[in-house]
N, C-alpha and C positions, 0 to 999 in steps of 0.2 A: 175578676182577676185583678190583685193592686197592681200598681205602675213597676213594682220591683219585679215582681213574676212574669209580667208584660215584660219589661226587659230583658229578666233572661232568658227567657223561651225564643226571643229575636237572636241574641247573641248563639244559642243553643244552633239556632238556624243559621246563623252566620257561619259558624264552624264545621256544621255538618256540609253546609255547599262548598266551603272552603277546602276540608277534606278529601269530599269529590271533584273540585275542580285540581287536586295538588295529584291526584291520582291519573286523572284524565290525562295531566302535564306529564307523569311518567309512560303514561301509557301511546302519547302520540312521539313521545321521545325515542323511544324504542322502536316505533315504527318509523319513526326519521333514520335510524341508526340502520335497521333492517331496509329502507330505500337505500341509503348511500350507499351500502354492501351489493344491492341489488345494479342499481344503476351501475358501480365498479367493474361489475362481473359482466355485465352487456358490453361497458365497454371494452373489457380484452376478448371478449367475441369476437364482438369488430374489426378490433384492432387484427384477430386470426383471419379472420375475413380477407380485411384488407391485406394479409401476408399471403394468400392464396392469389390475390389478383397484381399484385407488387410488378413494378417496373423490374423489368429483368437484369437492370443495370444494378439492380441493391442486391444487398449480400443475407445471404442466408440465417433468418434470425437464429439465436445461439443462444441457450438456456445459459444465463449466468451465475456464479455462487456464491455470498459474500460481497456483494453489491451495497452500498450506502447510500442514499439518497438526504437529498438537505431540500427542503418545500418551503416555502416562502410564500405569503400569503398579505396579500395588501388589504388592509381592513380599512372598512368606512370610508371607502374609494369615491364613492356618490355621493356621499357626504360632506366630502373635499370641494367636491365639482362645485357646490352650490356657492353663488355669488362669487366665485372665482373665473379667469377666465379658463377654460378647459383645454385652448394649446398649448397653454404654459403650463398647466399640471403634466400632460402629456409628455412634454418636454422634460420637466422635473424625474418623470418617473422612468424616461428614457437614460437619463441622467445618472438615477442611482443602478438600474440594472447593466449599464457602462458598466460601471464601477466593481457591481458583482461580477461581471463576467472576468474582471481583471485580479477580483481575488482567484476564482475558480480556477482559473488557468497556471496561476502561480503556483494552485498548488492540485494542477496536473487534476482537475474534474472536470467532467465533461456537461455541456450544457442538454438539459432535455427537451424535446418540442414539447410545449403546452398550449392552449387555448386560454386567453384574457389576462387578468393583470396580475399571473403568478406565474415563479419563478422556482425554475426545478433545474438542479444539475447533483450529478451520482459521480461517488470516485467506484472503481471495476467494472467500470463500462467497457472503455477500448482494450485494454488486457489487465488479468488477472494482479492484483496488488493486497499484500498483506497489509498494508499501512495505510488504505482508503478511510476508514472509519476515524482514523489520527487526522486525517486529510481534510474530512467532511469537518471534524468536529472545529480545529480552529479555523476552517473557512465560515462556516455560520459564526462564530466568537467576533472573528474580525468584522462580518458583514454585520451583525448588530452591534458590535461599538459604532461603527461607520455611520447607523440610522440613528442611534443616541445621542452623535452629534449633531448630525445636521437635525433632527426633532428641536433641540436646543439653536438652533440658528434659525430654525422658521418660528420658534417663541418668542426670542428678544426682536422678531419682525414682523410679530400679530400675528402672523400668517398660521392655517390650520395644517397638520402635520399627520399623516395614517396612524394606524396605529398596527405594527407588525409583529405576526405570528411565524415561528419557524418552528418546523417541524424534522426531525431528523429519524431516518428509522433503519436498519439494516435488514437483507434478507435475499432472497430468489429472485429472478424476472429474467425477462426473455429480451435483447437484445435486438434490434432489427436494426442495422446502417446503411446510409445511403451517399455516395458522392455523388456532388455538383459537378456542372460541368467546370468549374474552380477550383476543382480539386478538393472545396470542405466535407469533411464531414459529418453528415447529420443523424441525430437518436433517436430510437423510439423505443421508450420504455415500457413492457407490458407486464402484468403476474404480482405475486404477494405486497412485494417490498415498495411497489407504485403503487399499489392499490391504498395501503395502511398507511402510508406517511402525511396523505392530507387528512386524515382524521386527526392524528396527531396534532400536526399544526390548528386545526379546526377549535384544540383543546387547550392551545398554548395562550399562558396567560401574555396580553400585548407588553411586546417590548421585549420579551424573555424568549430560550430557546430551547422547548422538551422532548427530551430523545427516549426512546424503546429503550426496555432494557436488554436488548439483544446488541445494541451499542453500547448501552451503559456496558456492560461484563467486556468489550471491546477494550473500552477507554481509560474505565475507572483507575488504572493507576496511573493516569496522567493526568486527568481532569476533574474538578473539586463538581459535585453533583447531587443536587437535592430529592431524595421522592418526591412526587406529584403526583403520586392517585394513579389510578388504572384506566383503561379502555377495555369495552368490551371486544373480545377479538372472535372472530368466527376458527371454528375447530379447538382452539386453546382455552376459551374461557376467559381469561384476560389477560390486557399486554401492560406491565406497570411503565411507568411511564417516569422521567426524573427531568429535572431543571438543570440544563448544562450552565454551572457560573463561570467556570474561569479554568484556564491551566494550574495546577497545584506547582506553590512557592517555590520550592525546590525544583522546578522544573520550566520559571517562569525566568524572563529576560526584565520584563516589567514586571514591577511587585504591584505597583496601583490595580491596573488591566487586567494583568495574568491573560494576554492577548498574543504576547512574541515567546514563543518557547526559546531558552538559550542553548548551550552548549551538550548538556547532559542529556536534555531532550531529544536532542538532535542524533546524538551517538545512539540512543535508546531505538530512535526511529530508523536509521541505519543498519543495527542488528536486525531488526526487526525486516526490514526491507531485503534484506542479501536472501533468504528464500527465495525470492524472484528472480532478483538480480543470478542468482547463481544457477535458476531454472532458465534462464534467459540463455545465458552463457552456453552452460551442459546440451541445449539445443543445438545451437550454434556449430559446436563444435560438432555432432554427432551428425548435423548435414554437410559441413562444410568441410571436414578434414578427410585426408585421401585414405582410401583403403590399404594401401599399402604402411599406413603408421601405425604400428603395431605394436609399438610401445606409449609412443605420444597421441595415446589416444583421449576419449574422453574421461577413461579409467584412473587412467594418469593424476590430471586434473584433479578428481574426486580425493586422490590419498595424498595429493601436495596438498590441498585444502585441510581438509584434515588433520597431517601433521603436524604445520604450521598451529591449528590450535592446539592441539595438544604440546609440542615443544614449544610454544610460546606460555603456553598457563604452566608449564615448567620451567621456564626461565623468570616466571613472576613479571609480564608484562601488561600493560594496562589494556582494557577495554577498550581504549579506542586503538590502543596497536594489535590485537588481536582483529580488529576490523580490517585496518591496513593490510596484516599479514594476507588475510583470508582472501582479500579482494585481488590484491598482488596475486597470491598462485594462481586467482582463480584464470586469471587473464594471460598468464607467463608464457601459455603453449599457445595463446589463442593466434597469435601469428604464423604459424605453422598453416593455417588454411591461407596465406598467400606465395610462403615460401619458408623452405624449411632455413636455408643458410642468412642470418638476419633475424630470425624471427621474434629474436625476445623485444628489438626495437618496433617492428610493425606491430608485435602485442603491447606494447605501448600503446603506439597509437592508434591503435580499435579501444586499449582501456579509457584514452584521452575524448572520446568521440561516445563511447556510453556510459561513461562515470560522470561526463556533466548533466545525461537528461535523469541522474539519479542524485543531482544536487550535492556530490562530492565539490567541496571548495578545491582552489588549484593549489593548496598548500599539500592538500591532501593526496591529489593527485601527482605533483613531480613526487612524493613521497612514494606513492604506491609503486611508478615507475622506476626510481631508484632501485628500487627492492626488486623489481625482474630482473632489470638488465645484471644484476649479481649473479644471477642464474649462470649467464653466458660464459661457456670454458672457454679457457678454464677460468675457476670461481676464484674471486677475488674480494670476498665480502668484508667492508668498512663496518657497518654497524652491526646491534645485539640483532635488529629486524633484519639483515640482510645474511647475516650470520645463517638465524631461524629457517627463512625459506631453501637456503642450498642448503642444509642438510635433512630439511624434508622434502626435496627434489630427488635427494639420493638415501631416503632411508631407508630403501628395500635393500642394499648394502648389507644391513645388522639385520636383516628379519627372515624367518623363515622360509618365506615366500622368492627365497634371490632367484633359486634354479629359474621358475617358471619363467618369473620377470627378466631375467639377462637372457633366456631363450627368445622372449617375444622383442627383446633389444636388437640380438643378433637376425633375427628374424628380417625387423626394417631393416638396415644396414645391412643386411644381404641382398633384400628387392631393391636399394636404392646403387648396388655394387658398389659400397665401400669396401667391406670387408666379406669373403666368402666362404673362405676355411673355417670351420669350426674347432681347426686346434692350434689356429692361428690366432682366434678369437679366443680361445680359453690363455691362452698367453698372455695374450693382452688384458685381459681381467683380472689376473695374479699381478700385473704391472700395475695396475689400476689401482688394485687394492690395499696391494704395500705401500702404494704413495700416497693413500688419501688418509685424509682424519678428518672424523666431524670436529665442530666449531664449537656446538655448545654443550655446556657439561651434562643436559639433560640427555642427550645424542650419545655422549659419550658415554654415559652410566646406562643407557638402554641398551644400545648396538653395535658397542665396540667390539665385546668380545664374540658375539654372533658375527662381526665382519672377518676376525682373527679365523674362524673356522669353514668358514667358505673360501679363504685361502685354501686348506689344506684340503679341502675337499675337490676344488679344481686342481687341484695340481696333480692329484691322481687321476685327472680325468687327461691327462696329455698325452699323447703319443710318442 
């Protein structure tokens, strides 16, 4: 055999062992993949386990929906340690997850119990939020600019720097909390959305931060986002997986970063948030308000909101006054659960006391409060927004619906012994309605002439 055929018969061999060792590679990968999934699954066993033996002081774990999780993951941890002293890395690492905890909190996520040198916190943990996934994503944004700098402050100081994976993922999980005797309290996350997020990160190129596309379709029209490949997912086949870079310009305070969302953002995330907010409320009131308000009830509520947008997108008002408007009604009667005479002031201040834990600025809020106390008769309303909400206070007035609704008027105001005659009350409703006029022209061109003929409708109803 000459030395050229020697040769390649070697090379021949070279390729054929290389092919099966590149094989072998996918073949023990896959069963890494199928252990992680495995080991996962043991652990929320466990985890159920341990909710069957549970101190009886914790609270009943609660299947949650729409949960976001953010993974963080400290790479080449022991690799750091070497030739360094290891209570000042400790200290270091103590340091930056300080720091994390003070993003998360600003932006209202809750931290996760984990074991070793990773770091887990989910926005829809403690109660239900449409805006967790906006919440998670620029918490990770911020938290990896944060390590991009100081990585640049342990370089111009020789010093070796991790190298960090984040992972963000949305989805289900099981909820279990626990108070201290300090009142904290602590998480324990179980089920889909814990399980897939550290693969994720596992998969995240260092320095960068790759989300699920079950976030991405969350985010994407706020957040500039690159694909990055897929993960295999058990039951789905696969989860793709994308590069969160930055908040999209138009929606950014910094144009460099795209880190600080501004103004527009902000309004975006506020629409977006009043589902809650207004779920929150609608509760609220339907425990709190007395059975005998039979008008001002939560019903109420529901069509003052309402109105308000609709004769606000009728008077051509902007989006962020449509927010005002909405929040304003939503709050207008919420004083009525301390006391009916007053109440548009003490609905002020229950709106002053949870429109700050929903990040309403105080410009926003004396505004919102202007806009109720106009409510309070008689109505006296200065602006186009103050205007909007009394005559969606009293739009049933011009609407079909007046009999029922001035029935269930008369109704409270008879258990409360204002008024108890019923043809004393329809007098007073003809008085009512010859001296009022709506304020804005959308009001007027709807319901004026349906208020014209509930005159004449009551007035045959008098004795």
């Amino acid at each position: 055999m000459s030395e050229l055929q020697l040769t390649q018969s070697k090379l021949d061999s070279l390729l054929q062992t290389n092919e099966r060792l590149n094989g072998q590679i996918k073949e023990l990968t896959l069963k890494n993949e199928n252990l992680l999934e495995h080991v996962r699954d043991l652990e929320a066993q466990i985890a159920e386990l341990h909710v069957k033996l549970k101190d009886p002081d914790d609270k009943k774990p609660e299947l949650r929906k729409g949960i976001t999780v953010l993974y963080i993951i400290i790479d080449g941890y022991q690799q750091g340690s070497e030739g360094n002293n290891v209570e000042n890395l400790y200290d270091a690492l103590d340091e930056i997850f300080i720091h994390f905890d003070e993003i998360a909190q600003k932006r209202n996520l809750e931290r996760i119990k984990t074991i070793g040198d990773h770091y887990v916190c989910a926005g829809g943990i403690a109660e239900k939020k449409a805006t967790n996934a906006l919440d998670v994503a620029l918490a990770a944004l911020e938290m990896n600019h944060y390590l991009h700098r100081l990585a640049a402050e342990y370089r111009t100081q020789g010093k070796h720097f991790w190298n960090i994976r984040i992972g963000v993922h949305s989805g289900n999980g099981t909820v279990e909390s626990k108070e201290s005797k300090k009142k904290k309290t602590s998480y324990v996350l179980t089920g889909e959305v814990v399980n897939t997020v550290p693969r994720i990160a596992n998969l995240c190129e260092p320095g960068a931060v790759f989300i699920s596309d079950y976030t991405y379709e969350i985010i994407k029209s706020y957040f500039n986002c690159d694909y990055s490949g897929e993960l295999p997912a058990k039951y789905r086949g696969s989860l793709a997986l994308y590069n969160l870079k930055r908040i999209k310009h138009i929606y950014s305070e910094d144009r460099k970063y795209g880190i600080v969302p501004n103004a527009d953002f902000i309004l975006k995330y506020h629409l977006k948030e009043f589902n809650d907010l207004e779920e929150k409320v609608l509760n609220f009131l339907q425990k709190n308000l007395s059975e005998q308000l039979y008008y001002h009830d939560y019903r109420h509520t529901i069509d003052v909101v309402n109105q308000t947008e609709l004769i606000g997108y009728g008077e051509g008002v902007s989006d962020e006054h449509i927010l005002l408007l909405k929040t304003a009604a939503l709050f207008h009667d919420t004083g009525h659960t301390i006391s009916s005479p007053g109440h548009e002031a003490l609905g002020c201040d229950i709106a002053r006391k949870w429109l700050k834990e929903y990040n309403y600025d105080d410009a926003q809020i004396d505004q919102i409060c202007e806009i109720i106390m106009a409510t309070k008769m008689p109505p006296n309303p200065q602006s186009l927004l103050q205007k909007i909400i009394c005559d969606a206070d009293l739009d049933y007035l011009g609407r079909t619906d007046f009999v029922p609704t001035s029935n269930s008027l008369f109704k409270e105001l008879a258990a409360q012994n204002i008024i108890t005659d019923i043809n004393e009350w329809n007098k007073l409703q003809i008085k009512f309605l010859s001296a009022h006029s709506f304020y804005t022209e959308t009001s007027q061109r709807l319901r004026e002439v349906n208020k014209q003929s509930q005159i004449e409708r009551i007035e045959k109803m008098i004795l």
